[in-house]
C-alpha positions in Angstrom: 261.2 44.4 61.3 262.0 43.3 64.4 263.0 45.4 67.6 267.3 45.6 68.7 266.3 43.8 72.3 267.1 44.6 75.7 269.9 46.7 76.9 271.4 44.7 79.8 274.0 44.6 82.8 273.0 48.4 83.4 275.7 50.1 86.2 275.5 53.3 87.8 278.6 54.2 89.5 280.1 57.6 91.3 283.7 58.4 92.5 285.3 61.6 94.2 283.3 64.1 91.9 280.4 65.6 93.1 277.0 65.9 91.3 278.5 62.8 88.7 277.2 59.5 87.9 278.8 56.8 85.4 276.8 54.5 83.4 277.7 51.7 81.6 275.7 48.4 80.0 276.6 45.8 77.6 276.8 46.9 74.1 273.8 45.6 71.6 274.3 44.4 68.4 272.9 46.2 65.7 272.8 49.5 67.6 273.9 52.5 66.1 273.3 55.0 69.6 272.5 54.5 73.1 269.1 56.9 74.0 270.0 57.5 77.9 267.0 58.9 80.3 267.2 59.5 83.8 264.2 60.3 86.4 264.1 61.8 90.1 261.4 61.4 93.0 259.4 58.4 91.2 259.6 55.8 88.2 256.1 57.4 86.8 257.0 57.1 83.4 256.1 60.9 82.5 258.8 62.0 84.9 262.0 60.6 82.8 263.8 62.6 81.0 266.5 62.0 78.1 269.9 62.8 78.1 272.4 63.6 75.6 272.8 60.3 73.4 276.0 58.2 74.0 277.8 56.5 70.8 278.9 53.9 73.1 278.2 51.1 75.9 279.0 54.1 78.5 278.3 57.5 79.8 279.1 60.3 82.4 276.0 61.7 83.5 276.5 65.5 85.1 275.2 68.1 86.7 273.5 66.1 89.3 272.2 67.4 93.0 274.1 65.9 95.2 272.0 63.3 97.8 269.6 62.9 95.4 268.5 59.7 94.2 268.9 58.9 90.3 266.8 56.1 88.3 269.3 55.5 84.8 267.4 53.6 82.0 269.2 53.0 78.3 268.1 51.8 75.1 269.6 51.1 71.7 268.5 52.9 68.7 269.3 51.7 64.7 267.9 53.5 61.9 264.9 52.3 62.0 264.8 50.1 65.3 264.2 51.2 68.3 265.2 47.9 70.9 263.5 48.5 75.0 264.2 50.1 78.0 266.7 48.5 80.2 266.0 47.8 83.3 266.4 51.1 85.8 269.7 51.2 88.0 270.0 53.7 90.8 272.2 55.3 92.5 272.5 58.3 95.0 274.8 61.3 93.5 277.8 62.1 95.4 
């Protein structure tokens, strides 16, 4: 069976609250859930770690340090397909 595909148009965005990012990407079809991993200092792929999962085609990532700089990756997951990464986004915490 084939995969769900990329997760694309990936944007990270902050406002006025501190340690917050927003993410939000075009939804997939066919996915079910969004599997959301962020990573700090490097894009070594044993350094990204998963979120909470997000229902939808966005995402308020929290209890960030402030100044630091945040890789966001998403992919869609179905029941029994997993679709790729997306490509990373960045952005600096407020």
């Amino acid at each position: 069976m084939a995969g769900l595909g990329m997760v694309a148009d990936l944007q990270v965005s902050s406002n006025c609250f501190g340690g917050t990012l927003f993410a939000r990407w075009k939804p997939l079809l066919g996915a079910k859930v969004y599997e959301v991993q962020i990573c700090v200092d490097s894009l070594e792929e044993a350094r990204w770690r998963t979120i909470k999962p997000s229902p939808g085609s966005k995402m308020e990532i929290d209890r960030l340090t402030p100044g630091m700089k945040v890789w966001v990756r998403v992919r869609g997951v179905a029941k029994d397909r997993i679709g790729s990464w997306s490509q990373p986004a960045c952005k600096i915490v407020p």
